[in-house]
Kinemage of the C-alpha trace (Angstrom):
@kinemage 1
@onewidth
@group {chain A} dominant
@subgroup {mainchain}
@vectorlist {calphas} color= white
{ca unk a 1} P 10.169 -18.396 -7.587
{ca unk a 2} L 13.008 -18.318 -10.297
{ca unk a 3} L 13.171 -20.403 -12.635
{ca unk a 4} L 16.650 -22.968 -12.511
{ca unk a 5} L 17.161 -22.362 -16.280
{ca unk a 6} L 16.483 -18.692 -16.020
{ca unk a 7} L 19.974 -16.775 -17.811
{ca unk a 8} L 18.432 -13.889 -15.909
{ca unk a 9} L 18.265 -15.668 -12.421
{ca unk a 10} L 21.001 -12.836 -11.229
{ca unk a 11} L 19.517 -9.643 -12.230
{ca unk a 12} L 15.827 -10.904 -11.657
{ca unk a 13} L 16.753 -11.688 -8.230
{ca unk a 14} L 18.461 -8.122 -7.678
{ca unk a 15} L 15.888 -6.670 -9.489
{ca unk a 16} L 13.134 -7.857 -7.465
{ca unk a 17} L 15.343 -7.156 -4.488
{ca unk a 18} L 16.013 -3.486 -5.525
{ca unk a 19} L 12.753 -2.310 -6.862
{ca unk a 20} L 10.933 -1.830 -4.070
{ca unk a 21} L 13.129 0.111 -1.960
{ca unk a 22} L 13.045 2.333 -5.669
{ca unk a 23} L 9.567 2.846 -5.112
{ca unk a 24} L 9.852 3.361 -1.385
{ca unk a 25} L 12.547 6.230 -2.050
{ca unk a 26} L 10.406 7.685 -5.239
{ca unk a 27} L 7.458 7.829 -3.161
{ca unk a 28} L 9.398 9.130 -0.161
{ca unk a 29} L 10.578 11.504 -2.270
{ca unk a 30} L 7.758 12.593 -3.712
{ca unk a 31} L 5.513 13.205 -0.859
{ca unk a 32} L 8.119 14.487 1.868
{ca unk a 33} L 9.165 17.141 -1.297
{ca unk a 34} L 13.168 16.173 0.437
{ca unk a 35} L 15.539 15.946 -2.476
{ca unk a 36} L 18.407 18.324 -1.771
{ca unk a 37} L 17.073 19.137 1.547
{ca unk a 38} L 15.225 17.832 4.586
{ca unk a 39} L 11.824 18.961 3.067
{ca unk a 40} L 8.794 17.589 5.166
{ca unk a 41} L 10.922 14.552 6.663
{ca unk a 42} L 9.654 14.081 10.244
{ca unk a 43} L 6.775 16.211 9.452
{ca unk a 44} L 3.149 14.511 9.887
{ca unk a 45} L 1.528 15.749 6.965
{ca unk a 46} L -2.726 15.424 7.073
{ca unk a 47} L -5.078 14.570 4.285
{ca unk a 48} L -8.702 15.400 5.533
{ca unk a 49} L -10.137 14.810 3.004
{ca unk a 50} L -11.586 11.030 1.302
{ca unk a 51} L -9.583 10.211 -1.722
{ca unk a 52} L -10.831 10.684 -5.076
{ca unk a 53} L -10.185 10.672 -8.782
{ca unk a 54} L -7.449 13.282 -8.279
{ca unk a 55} L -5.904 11.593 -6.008
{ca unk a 56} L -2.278 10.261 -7.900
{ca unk a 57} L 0.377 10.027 -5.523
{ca unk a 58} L -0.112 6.833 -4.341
{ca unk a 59} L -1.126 3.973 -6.306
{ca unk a 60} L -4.730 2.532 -5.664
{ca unk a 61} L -5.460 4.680 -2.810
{ca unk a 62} L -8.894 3.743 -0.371
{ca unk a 63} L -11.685 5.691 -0.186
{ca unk a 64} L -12.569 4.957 3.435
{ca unk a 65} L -10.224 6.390 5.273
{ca unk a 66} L -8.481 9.725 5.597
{ca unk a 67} L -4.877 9.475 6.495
{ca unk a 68} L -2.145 10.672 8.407
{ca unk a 69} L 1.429 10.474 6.903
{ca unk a 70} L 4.847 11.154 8.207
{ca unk a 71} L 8.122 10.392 6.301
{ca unk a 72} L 10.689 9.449 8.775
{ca unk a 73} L 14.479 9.751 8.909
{ca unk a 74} L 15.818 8.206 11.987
{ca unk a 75} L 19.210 8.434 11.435
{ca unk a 76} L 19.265 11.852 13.853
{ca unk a 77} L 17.336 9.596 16.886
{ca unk a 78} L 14.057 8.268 17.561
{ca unk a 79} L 10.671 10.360 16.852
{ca unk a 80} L 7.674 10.133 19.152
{ca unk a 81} L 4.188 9.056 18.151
{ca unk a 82} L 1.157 10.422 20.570
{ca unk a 83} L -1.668 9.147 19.576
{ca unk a 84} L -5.401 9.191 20.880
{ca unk a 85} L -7.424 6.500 22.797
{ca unk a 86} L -10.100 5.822 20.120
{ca unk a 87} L -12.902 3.422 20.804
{ca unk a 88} L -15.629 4.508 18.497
{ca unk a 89} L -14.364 3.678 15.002
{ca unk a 90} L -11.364 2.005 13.102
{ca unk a 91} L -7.822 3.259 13.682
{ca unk a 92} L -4.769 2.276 12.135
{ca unk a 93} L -1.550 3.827 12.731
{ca unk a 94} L 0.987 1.710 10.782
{ca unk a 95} L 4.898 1.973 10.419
{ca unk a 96} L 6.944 0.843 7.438
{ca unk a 97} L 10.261 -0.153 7.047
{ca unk a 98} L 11.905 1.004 3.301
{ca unk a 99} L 11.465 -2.514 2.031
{ca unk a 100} L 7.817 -2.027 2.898
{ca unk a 101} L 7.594 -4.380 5.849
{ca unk a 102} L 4.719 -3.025 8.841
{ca unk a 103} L 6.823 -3.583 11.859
{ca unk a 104} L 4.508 -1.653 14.455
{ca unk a 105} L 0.932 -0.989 14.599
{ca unk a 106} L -0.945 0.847 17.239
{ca unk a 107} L -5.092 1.361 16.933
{ca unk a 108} L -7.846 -0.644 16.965
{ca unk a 109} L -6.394 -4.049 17.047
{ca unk a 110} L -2.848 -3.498 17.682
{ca unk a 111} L -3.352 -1.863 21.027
{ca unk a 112} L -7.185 -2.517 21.595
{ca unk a 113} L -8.075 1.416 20.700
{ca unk a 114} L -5.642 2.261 23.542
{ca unk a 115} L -3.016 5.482 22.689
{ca unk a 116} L -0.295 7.110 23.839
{ca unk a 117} L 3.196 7.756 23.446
{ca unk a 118} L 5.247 5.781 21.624
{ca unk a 119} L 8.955 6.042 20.228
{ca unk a 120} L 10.100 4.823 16.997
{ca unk a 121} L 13.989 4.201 16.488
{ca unk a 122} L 16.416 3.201 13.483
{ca unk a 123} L 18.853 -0.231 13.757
{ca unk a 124} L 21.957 2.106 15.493
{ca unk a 125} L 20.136 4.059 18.199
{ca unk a 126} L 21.500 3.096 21.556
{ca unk a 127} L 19.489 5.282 24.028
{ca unk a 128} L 16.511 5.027 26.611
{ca unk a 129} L 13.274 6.065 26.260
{ca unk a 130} L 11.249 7.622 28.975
{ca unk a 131} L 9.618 5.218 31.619
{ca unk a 132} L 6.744 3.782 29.990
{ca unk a 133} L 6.824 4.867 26.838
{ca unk a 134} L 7.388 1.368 24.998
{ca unk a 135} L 10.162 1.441 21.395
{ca unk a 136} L 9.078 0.450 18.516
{ca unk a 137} L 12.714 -0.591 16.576
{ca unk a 138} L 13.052 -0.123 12.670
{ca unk a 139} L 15.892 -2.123 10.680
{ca unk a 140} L 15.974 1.202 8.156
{ca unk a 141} L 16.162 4.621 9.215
{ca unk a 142} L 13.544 5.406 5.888
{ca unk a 143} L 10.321 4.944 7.482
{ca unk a 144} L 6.547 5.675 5.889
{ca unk a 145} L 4.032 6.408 9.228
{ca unk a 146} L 0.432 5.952 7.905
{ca unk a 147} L -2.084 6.374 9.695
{ca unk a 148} L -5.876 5.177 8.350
{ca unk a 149} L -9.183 7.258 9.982
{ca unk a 150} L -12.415 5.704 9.092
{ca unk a 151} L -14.831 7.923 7.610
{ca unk a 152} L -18.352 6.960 7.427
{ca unk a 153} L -19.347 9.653 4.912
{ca unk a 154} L -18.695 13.364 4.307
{ca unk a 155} L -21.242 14.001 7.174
{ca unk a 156} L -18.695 12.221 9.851
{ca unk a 157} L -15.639 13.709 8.494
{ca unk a 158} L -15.638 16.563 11.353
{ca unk a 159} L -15.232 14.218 13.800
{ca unk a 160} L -12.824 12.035 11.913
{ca unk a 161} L -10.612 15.065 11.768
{ca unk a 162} L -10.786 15.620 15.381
{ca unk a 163} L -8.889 12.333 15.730
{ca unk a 164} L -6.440 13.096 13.035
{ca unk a 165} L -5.707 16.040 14.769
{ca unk a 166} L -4.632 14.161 18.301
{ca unk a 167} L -2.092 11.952 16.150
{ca unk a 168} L 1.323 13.958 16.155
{ca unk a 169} L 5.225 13.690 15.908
{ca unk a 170} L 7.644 15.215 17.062
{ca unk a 171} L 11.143 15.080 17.909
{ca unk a 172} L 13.060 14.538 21.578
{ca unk a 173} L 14.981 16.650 22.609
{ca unk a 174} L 18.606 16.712 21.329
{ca unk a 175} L 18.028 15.047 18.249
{ca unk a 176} L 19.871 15.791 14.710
{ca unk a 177} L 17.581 17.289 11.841
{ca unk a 178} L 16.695 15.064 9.264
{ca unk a 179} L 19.068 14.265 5.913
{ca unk a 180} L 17.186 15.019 2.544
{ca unk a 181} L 18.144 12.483 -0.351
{ca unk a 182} L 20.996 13.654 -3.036
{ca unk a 183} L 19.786 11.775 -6.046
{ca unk a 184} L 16.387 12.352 -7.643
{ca unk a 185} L 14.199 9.144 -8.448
{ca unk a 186} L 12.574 9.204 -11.700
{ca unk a 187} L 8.726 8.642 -12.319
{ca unk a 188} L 9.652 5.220 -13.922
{ca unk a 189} L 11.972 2.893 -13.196
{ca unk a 190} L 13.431 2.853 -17.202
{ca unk a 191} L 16.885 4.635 -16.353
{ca unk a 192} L 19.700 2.315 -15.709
{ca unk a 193} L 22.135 4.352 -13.659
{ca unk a 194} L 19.388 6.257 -11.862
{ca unk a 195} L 17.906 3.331 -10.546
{ca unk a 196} L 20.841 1.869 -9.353
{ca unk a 197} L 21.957 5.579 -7.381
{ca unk a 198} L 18.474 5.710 -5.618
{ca unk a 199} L 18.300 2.164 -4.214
{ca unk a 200} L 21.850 2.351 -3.283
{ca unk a 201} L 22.105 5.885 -1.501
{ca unk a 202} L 18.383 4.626 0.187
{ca unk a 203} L 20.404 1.239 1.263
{ca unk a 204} L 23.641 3.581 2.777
{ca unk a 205} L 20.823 6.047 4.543
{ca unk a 206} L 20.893 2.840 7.070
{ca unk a 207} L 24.381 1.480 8.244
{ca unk a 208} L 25.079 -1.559 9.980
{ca unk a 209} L 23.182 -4.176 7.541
{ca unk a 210} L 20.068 -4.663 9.791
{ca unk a 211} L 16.837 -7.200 8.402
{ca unk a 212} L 16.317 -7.856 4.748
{ca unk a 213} L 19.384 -4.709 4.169
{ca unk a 214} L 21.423 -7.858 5.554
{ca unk a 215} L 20.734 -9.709 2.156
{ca unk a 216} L 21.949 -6.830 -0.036
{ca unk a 217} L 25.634 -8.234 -0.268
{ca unk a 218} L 24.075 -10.992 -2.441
{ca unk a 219} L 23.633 -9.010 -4.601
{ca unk a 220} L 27.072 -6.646 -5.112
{ca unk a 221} L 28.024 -8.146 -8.298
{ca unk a 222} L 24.525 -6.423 -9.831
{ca unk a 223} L 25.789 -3.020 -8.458
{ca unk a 224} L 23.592 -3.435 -5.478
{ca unk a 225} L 24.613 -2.600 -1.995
{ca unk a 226} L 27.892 -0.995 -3.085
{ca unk a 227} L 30.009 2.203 -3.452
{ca unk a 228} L 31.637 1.057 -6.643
{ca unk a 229} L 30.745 2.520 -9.892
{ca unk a 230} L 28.456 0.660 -11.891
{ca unk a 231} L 30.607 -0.424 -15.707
{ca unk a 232} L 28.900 0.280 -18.956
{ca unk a 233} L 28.484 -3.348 -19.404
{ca unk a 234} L 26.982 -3.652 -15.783
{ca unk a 235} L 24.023 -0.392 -17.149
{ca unk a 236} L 23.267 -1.865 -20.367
{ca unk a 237} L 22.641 -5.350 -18.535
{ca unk a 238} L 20.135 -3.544 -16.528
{ca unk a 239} L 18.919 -1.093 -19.305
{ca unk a 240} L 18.261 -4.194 -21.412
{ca unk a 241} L 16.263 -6.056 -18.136
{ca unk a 242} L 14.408 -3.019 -16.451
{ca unk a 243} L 11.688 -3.084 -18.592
{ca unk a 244} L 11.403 -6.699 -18.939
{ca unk a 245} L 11.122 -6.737 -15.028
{ca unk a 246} L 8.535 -3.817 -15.167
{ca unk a 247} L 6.312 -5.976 -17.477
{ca unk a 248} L 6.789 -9.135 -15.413
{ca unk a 249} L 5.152 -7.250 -12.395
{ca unk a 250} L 2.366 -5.562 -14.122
{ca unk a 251} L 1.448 -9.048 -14.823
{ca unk a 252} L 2.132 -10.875 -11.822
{ca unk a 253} L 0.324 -8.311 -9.501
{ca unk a 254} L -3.176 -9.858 -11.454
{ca unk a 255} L -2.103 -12.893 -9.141
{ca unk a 256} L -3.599 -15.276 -12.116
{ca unk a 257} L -2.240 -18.166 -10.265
{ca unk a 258} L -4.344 -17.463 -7.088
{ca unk a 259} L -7.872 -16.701 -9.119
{ca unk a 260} L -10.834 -18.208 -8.160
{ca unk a 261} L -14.418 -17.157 -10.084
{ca unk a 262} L -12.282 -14.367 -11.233
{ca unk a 263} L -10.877 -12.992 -7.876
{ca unk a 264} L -7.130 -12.739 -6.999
{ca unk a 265} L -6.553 -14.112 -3.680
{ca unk a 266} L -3.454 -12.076 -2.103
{ca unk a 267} L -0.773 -15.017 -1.222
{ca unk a 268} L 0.191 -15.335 1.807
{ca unk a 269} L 3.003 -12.681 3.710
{ca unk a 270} L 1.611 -9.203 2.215
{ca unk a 271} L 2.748 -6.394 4.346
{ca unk a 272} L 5.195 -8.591 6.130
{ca unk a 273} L 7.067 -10.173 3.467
{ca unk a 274} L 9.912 -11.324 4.766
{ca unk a 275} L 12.194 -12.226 2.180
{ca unk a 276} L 9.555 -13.096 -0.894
{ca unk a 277} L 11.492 -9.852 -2.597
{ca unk a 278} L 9.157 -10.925 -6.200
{ca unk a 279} L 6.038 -10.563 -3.391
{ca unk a 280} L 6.920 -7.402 -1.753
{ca unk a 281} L 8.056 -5.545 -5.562
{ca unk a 282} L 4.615 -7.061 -7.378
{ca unk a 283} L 2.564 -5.096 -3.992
{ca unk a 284} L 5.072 -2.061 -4.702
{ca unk a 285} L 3.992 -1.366 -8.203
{ca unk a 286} L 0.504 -2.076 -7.685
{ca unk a 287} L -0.649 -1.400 -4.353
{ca unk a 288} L 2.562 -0.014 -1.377
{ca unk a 289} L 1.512 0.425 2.078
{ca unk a 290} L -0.732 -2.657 1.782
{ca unk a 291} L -1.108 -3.615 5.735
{ca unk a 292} L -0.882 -7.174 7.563
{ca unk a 293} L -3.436 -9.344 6.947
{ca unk a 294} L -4.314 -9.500 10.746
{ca unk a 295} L -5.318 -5.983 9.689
{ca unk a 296} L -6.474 -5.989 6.302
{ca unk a 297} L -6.963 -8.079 3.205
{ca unk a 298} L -7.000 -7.143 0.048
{ca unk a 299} L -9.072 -9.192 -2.954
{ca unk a 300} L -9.004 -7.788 -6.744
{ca unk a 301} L -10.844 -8.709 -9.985
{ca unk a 302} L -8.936 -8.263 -13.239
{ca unk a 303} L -11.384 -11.116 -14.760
{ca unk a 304} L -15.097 -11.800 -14.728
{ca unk a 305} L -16.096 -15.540 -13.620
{ca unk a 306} L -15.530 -16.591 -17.576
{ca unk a 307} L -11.816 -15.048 -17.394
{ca unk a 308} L -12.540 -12.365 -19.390
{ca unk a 309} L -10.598 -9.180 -19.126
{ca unk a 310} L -13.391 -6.548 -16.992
{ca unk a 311} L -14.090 -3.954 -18.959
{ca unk a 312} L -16.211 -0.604 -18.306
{ca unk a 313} L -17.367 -1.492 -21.887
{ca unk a 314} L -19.886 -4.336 -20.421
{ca unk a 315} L -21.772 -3.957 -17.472
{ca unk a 316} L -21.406 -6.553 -14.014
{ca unk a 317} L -23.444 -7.708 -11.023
{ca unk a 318} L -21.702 -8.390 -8.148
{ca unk a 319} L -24.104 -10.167 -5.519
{ca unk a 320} L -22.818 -9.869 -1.625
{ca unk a 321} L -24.745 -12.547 0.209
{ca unk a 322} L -26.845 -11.968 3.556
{ca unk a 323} L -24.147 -10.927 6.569
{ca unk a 324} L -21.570 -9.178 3.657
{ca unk a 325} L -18.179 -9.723 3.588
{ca unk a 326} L -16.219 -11.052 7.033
{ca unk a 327} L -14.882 -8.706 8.640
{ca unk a 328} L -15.063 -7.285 12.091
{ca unk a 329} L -14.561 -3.526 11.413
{ca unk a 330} L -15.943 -2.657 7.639
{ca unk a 331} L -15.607 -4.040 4.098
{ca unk a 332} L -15.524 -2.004 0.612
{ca unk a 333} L -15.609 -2.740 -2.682
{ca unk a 334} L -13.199 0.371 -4.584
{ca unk a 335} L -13.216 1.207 -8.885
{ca unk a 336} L -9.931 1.406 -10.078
{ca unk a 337} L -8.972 2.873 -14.007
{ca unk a 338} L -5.917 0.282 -14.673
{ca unk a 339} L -2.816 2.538 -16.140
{ca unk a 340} L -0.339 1.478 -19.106
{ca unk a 341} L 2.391 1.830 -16.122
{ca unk a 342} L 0.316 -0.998 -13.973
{ca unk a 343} L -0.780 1.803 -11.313
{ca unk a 344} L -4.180 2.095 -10.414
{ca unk a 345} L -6.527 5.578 -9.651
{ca unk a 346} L -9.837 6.115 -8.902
{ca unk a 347} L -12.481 7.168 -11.285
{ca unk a 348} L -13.991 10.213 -11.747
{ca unk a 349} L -18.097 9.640 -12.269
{ca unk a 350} L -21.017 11.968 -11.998
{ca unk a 351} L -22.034 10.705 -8.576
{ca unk a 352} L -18.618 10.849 -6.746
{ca unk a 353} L -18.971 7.409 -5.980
{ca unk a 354} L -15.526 5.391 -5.968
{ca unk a 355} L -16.135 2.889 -3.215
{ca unk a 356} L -19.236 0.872 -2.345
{ca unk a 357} L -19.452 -1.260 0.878
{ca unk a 358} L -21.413 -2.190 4.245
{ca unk a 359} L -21.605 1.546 5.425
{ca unk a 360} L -22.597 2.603 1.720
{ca unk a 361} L -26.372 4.715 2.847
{ca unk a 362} L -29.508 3.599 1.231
{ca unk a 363} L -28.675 0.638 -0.658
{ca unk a 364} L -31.257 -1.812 -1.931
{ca unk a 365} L -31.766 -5.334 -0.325
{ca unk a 366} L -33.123 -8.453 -1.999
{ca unk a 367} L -35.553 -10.210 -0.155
{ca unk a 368} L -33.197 -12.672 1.029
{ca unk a 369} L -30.359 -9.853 2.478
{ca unk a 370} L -28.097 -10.073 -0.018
{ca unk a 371} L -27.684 -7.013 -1.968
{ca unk a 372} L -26.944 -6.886 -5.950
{ca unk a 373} L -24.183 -4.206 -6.687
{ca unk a 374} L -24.392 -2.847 -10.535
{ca unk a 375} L -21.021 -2.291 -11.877
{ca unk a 376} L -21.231 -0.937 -15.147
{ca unk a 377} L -20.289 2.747 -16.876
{ca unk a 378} L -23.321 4.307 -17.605
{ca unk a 379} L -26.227 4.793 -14.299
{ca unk a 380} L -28.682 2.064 -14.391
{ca unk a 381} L -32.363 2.050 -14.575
{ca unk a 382} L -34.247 1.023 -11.458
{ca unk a 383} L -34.226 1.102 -8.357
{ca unk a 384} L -30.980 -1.021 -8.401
{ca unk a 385} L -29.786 2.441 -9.476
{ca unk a 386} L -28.478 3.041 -5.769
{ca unk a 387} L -26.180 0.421 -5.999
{ca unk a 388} L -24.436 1.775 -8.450
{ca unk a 389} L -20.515 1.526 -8.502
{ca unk a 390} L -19.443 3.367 -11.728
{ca unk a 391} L -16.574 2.142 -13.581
{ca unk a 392} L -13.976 3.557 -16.067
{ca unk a 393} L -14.734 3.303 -20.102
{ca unk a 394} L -11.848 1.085 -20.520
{ca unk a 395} L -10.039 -1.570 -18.219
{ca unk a 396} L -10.750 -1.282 -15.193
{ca unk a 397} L -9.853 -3.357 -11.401
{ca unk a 398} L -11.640 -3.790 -8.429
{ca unk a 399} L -10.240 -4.042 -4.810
{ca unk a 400} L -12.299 -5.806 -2.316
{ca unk a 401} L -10.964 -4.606 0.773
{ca unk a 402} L -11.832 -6.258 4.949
{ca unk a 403} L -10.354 -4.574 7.396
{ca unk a 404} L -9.835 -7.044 10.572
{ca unk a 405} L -10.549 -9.873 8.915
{ca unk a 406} L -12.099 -12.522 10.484
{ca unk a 407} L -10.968 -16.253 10.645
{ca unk a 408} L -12.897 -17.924 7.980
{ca unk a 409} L -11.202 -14.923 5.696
{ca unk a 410} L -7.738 -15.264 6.960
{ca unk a 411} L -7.828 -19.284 6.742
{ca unk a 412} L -9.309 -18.614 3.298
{ca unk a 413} L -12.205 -20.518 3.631
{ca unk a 414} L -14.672 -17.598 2.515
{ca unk a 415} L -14.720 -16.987 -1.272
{ca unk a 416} L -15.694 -13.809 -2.579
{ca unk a 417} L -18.377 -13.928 -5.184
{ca unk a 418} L -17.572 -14.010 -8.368
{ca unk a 419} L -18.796 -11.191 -11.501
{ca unk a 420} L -21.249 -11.681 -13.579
{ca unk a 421} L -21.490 -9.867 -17.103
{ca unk a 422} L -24.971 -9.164 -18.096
């Protein structure tokens, strides 16, 4: 929400407009390797192996799945999807539009485990598919393909990769190569004229207006959504705001508004945001490619129940009650080292631990069922030693994650429990 007195109601508004399709296009970028030429575009690229500490080009990746990713330029014609029927553990094969929207799903819930083939298309194509084969339509021609594999431990990862494997793209026949990008995002969002090139050649990448792209004329007079050449007064405007927007989402994406016992609740709309632009930039910065929450839902902790900052320099219990967390396919609680930039990465510990949840082997029960997780930096004592999620030595976040969610977590009626310092 902007504020009615704001003087920076314009550029906050573009800004928060603008910065995530930044991020989409730096990360596109990045990973597809396709500035100055096509690079991987198109190209389903596999990561077999868990996440961990190293793990940097995405901020606050899982360490449940492994994943699938394709960057997709659909400006040449559709791209086909074949995908597996996969009944025996989680599968999520999600598509992204360049303002970070999931338009499609197929997997587990989407399409009750069934696969097949499946096209995806930009807003201009005009064809037919092949009988059968049902379109899935994108209003950008930039889309991220992610696909999520549930691993149940290095021990299962063989036959998670023999799914991965049966997820592929390729292109119909006829269609143009893909277009690389011409101007190369920078790292950080700090350079006034860069920032305005990227989202601007990543808006003309998809012609004709379509979804939230129609909105971008609101914002010409900020040197969005136009050809013209931005003035000097028009960069030092946004060299002056950038970093004051920065800052403004490193703090809004610890949600302190929607904390309860010290847990962010995610508002409502993450992974479809429509057109809460502040929404969709906060979950750029901190946490892009977030799903649905008919898929997932995502709960962090910046705070302990007091509302102190969490710290790796105190130690925490975290106490799941009997029957975990709600959710019909798996739950995990993931360490995160909080950056200066407001990115998260996991942390690197003696045990290789970065996740704990309801498939976590050989954790200790209380009588009762509930089990007491030990959050702290250095290995406890005891036999609560097992339950042992190791955190960083400084600040530090944790991401409670449920995929499928059921109701009573959806409805929010469920709260997580809170931390408690010992």
């Amino acid at each position: 929400m902007l504020a009615a007195d704001d003087p920076d109601a314009g550029i906050r508004a573009a800004f928060y407009y603008a910065f995530t399709l930044y991020e989409f296009a730096r990360n596109e970028q990045a990973l597809a390797r396709c500035v100055g030429a096509p690079g991987t575009l198109n190209t389903i690229v596999r990561r077999s192996q868990l996440s961990d500490w190293r793990s940097r080009n995405v901020t606050a990746p899982n360490n449940d799945t492994i994943y699938s990713s394709c960057l997709l330029d659909l400006s040449g014609g559709p791209m086909e999807l074949a995908a597996p029927t996969v009944r025996d553990r989680y599968l999520s094969i999600a598509f992204m539009n360049a303002f970070t929207d999931n338009f499609a799903y197929v997997g587990t819930r989407a399409t009750n485990g069934n696969g097949g083939r499946f096209w995806i298309a930009g807003p201009e194509w005009r064809g037919t598919a092949p009988d059968g084969v049902p379109v899935f339509r994108s209003s950008t021609n930039d889309v991220w393909m992610l696909a999520r594999i549930l691993v149940d431990g290095p021990g299962d990862l063989p036959a998670a990769e023999a799914v991965q494997q049966q997820i592929t793209i390729s292109a119909p026949a006829g269609r143009q190569p893909p277009r690389g990008f011409t101007v190369a995002a920078q790292p950080q969002a700090t350079d006034a004229a860069n920032f305005l090139a990227v989202v601007n050649e990543l808006i003309r990448r998809s012609p004709g207006r379509k979804g939230e792209l129609a909105r971008s004329g609101q914002f010409a007079a900020f040197g969005i959504g136009t050809d013209k050449q931005p003035s000097p007064a028009l960069l030092a405007a946004w060299t002056r705001f950038l970093p004051i927007g920065i800052k403004d989402l490193r703090e809004g994406f610890l949600f302190r508004d929607l904390v309860v016992n010290g847990w962010s609740y995610q508002p409502r709309g993450v992974g479809n945001f429509g057109s809460n632009d502040r929404l969709r930039s906060l979950v750029a910065l901190g946490g892009i490619a977030a799903l649905g929450e008919q898929e997932a839902m995502y709960f962090h902790a910046n705070f302990d129940a007091h509302g102190a900052r969490l710290s790796g320099q105190n130690a925490y219990r975290w106490k799941v009650p009997p029957g975990g967390v709600p959710a019909k396919a798996f739950w995990s609680l993931t360490m995160y080292d909080a950056q200066p930039d407001g990115r998260y990465y996991l942390v690197e510990n003696p045990i290789g631990r970065y996740s704990i949840g309801d498939r976590t082997p050989d954790l200790v029960r209380e009588p009762d069922g509930s089990t007491v997780i030990c959050i702290q930096r250095e290995r406890p004592e005891g036999r609560l030693a097992a339950n042992w999620l190791p955190a960083p030595a400084g600040p530090m976040r944790l991401a409670l994650r449920a995929y499928l969610p059921k109701d009573e977590l959806i409805e929010r009626k469920w709260r997580v429990p809170p931390l408690e310092q010992v």
